[in-house]
N, C-alpha and C positions, 0 to 999 in steps of 0.2 A: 428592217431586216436586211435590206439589199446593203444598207452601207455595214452592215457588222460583216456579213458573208465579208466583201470585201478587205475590211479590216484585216479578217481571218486570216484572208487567203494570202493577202501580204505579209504574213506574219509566218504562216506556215513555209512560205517560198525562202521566205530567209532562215530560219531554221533550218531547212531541207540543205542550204547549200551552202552556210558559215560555219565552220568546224566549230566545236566549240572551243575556247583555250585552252589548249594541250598544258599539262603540270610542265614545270622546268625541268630543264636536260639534268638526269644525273649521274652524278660523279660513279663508274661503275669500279674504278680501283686503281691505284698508285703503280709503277712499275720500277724497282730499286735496283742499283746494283752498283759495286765497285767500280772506278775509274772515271775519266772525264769523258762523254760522249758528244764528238762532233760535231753530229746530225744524226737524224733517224729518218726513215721511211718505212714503209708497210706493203707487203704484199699482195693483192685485192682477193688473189686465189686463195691463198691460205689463211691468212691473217697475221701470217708471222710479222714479228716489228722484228725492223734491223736497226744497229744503231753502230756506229763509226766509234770507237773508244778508244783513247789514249791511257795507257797504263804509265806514269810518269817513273815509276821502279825508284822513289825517292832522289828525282833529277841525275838518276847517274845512266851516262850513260851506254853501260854494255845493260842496263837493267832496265830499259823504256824498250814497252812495243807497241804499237798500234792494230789492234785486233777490231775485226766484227763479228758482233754476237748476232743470236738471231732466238726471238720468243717466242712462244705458242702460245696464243688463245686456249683457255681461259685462264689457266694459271699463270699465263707469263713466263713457266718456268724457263731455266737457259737450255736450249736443243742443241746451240753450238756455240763455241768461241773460238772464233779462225785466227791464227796471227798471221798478220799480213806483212809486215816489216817489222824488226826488232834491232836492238843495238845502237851500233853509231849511225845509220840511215835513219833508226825511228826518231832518235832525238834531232838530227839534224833535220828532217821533215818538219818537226814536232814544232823547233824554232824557228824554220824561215818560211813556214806555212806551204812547207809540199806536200799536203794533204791534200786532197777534194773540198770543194768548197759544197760540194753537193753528190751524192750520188745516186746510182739511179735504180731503176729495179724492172725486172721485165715478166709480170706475170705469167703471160703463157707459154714461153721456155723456163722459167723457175732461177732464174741467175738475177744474182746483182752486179752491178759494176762500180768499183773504186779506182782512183787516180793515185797514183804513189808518185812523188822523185824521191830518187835515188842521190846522193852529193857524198863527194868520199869528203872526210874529213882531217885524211893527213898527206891531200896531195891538190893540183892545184887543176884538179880533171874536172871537164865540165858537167852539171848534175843531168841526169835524162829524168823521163816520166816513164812508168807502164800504166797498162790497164787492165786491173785485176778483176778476174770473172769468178764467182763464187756461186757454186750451186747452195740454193735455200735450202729444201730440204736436207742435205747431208753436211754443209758448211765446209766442203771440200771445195778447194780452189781449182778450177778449171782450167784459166788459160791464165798467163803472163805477157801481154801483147805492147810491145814497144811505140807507144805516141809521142806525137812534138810537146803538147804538152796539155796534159788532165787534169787542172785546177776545177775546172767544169767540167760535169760529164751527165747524161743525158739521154734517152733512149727514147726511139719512136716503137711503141710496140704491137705495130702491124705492120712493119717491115721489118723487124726487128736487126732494124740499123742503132749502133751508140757510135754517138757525137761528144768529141772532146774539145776543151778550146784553153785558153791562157786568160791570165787575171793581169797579172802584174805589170806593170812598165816594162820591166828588163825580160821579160818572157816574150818569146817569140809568140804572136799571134795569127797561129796557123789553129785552123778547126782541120778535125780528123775525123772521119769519116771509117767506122771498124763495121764488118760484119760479125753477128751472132755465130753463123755455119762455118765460117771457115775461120773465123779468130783472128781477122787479121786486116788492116789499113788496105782499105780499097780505093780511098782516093783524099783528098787533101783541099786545103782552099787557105789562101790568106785573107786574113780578117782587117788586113791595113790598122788595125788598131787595140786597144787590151780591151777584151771583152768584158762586159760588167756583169751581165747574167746571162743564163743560157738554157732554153727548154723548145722539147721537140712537141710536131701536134702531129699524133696520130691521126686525126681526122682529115688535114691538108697535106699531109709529107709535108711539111715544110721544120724548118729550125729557126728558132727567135733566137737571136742577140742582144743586147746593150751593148752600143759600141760606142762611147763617148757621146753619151745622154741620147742617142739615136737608135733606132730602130734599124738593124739589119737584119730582111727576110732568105732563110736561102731553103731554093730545094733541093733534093734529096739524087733525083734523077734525071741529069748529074748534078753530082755539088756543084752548084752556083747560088751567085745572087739575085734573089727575086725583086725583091724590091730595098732601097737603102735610101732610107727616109732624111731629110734635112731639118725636121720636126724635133724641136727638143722638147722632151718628155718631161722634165724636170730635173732639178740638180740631185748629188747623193741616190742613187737609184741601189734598191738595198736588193730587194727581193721580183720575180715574176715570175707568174702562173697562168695556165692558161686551158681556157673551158674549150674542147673539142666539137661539145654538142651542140654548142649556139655561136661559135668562134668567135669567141672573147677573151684577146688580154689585158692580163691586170697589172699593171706598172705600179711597186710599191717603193713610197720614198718617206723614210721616218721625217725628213727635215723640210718635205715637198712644201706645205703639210699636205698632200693630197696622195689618197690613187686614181693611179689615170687608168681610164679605159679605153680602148683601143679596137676596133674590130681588127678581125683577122685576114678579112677579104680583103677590106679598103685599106688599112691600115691607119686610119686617120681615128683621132680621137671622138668617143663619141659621147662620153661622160667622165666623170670626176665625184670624188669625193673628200669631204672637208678632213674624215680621220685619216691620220699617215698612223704607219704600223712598222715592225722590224721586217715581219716572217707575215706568208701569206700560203693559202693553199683551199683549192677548188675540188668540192665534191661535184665531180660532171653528172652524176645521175640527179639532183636537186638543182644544181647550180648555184649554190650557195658557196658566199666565199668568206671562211674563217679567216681572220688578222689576227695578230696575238702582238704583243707591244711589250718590251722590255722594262720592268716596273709595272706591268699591271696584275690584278689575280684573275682575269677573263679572258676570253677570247670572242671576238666580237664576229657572231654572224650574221650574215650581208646578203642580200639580190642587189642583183642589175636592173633596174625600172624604170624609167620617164628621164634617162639623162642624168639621172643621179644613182647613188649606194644610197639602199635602204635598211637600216637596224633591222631584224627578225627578232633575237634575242642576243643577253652577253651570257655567255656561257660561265658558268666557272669553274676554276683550274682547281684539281684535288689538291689537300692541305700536303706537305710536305711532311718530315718526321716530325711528330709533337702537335701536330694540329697547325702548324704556322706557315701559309705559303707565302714562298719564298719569291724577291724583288728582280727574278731574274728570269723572264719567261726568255726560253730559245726557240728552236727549230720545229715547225708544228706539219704534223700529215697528215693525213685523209684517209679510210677505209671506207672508199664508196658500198661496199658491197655489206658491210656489218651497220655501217653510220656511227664510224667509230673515229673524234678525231685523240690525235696523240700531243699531246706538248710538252718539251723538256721543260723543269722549272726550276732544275737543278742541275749545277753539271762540275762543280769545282767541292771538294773530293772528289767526291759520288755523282751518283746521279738517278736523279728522280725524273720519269717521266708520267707524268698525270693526263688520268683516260677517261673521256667526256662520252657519255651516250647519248648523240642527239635522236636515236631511232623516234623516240615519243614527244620531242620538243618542238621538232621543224618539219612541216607538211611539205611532204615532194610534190606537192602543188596547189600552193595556194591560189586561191582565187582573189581575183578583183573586186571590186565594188561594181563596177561595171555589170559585169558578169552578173552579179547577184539584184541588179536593178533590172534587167533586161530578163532574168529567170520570175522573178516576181511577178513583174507585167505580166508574163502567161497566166501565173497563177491567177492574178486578177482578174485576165482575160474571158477562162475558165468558171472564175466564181461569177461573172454578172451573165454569163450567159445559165449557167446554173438558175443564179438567182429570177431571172425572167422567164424561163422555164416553170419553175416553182409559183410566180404571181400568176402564169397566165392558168395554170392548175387552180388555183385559188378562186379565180374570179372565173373558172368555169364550173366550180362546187356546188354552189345555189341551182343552177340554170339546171345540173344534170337532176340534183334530187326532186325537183317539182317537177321535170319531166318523168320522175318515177312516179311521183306521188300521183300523177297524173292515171298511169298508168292502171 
């Protein structure tokens, strides 16, 4: 009897504390529309998706503009289409890539930020950048703020400073430094070299670079450089994200083949893993980090654990028009607050972006095996003290009734 209790009680302990397998994340609906879309990001306060679109106006161009839209939950209908440059700027943007390579969005004042140049095209004047401020809810543009240059842009949003920086060789590589409150370059820093990615951590003030396969840290107050690493991360550096709540970056390099991790404190690498990906993006309340890979129909979710990325599950990307998804996964976001992620899977006419509900797929905290060996113990702990409670009852049974019978 004492070894069943036991049994039991190890069996109930695991039970009690191994979820059971959650069904797969599913597809909760497609989101369509006219034009080529950029990039997207997503709101955390509302839910609104925004998405960067290029209206090509059949390659002519006083007929090309570059607008962004902005959708609502749950229909996705369109709430706004802002145009942000049109004409001969849109198409010259359009071709020599003076667009954002990223932009950013800052939940708790309600604005997005994009990078525009501007290049005339019938003189031989030099091209500038702005930095356009878009209120979400209304899709009214706010402010037009003149930086050195907004290939990358970026927002810390609890100081609600946005960070700009340069991509290109022939681009100067100055990071700009704008305020929210007053619209305007508060201070400047040169980056000595073209930067390759760029994202701020609300959790540290600080701003991550790639600056020729290296790590450049800078903080906030003031712009400077924290730390600038002699570490190279890997060759082809495509994409990086980074977890605020465990300060963790994720260095993604499709040709690495790896992503590197990196803490945020040390800055030194502290795992790797064997899949390389295009696009990469971190739910900080889970800490789960989606990859999406050009040519695949999934997006693969990850943790951080023992030095390595570990598979959760592969997601999959809603089918495109017809049932058929299509060989072109792009730009992928995160709504921590719904568990909703977004991936373009289309974007040449149109563009399809496919919408993943991990809410029922991925536990925002799974447990260890650990964990569940060392819960069991109790239980077992519990059941032989139980169980020898119970014998010594047993083997005082007889004794008591022949002293009644006695009686």
């Amino acid at each position: 009897m004492l070894v069943s209790l036991v049994f039991a009680a190890f069996l109930l302990g695991s039970v009690l504390l191994i979820r059971a397998p959650a069904a797969s994340a599913s597809t909760t609906d497609v989101i369509s529309f006219p034009g080529q879309a950029a990039w997207i990001a997503v709101d955390s306060a509302t839910g609104t998706v925004l998405a960067v679109v290029v209206y090509p106006g059949n390659n002519s161009i006083n007929g090309m503009s570059i607008n962004m839209l902005g959708m609502n939950p749950p229909s996705y209908g369109v709430a706004f289409n802002t145009t942000i440059v049109s004409g001969p700027d849109a198409y010259s943007d359009y071709g020599v890539g003076g667009l954002s390579h990223q932009f950013a969005v800052d939940p708790s004042t309600g604005e997005a930020f994009v990078g525009v140049q501007h290049c005339p095209t019938n003189s031989n004047a030099p091209c500038w950048w702005d930095l356009v401020a878009i209120n979400i809810s209304t899709g009214a543009v706010t402010a037009t703020i003149p930086v050195d240059v907004g290939y990358w842009v970026t927002v810390d949003t609890t100081t609600h400073m946005v960070f700009t920086a340069g991509s290109f060789i022939n681009q100067v590589a100055v990071v700009s430094q704008v305020s929210e409150a007053s619209d305007s370059v508060t201070s400047t820093l040169n980056a000595s070299s073209q930067v390759a990615n760029f994202i701020a951590d609300s959790g540290n003030q600080h701003v991550y670079a790639e600056v020729g396969y290296n790590l450049l840290v800078l903080g906030e107050s003031p712009l400077s450089v924290v730390y600038n690493s002699t570490v190279n991360y890997g060759a082809d550096l495509w994409d990086l994200a980074v977890d605020p709540s465990n300060n963790l970056l994720y260095f993604d390099s499709p040709s690495g083949p790896s992503l590197t991790v990196v803490s945020a404190t040390s800055y030194q690498v502290v795992g790797t893993s064997g899949d390389a990906s295009d696009f990469i993006a971190v739910n900080p309340s889970t800490h789960v980090v989606f990859m999406a890979t050009a040519g695949d129909n999934v997006v693969s979710a990850q943790t951080f654990g023992g030095g390595t990325m570990n598979v959760v599950e592969n997601l999959p990307i809603p089918p495109t028009t017809g049932g058929v998804i299509t060989n072109d996964t792009g730009s992928i976001a995160v709504d921590p607050t719904r568990n909703l992620v977004y991936v373009i899977t289309q974007s040449q006419p149109s563009t399809t972006i496919g919408i993943v509900d991990t809410s029922t797929a991925l536990p925002e905290f799974p447990l260890s095996v650990s964990a569940v060996l060392v819960a069991s113990l109790v239980f077992v702990s519990l059941a032989v003290a139980g169980a020898r409670r119970l014998q010594r009852k047993d083997s005082q049974g007889p004794d008591k009734l022949k002293e009644l019978g006695k009686g």
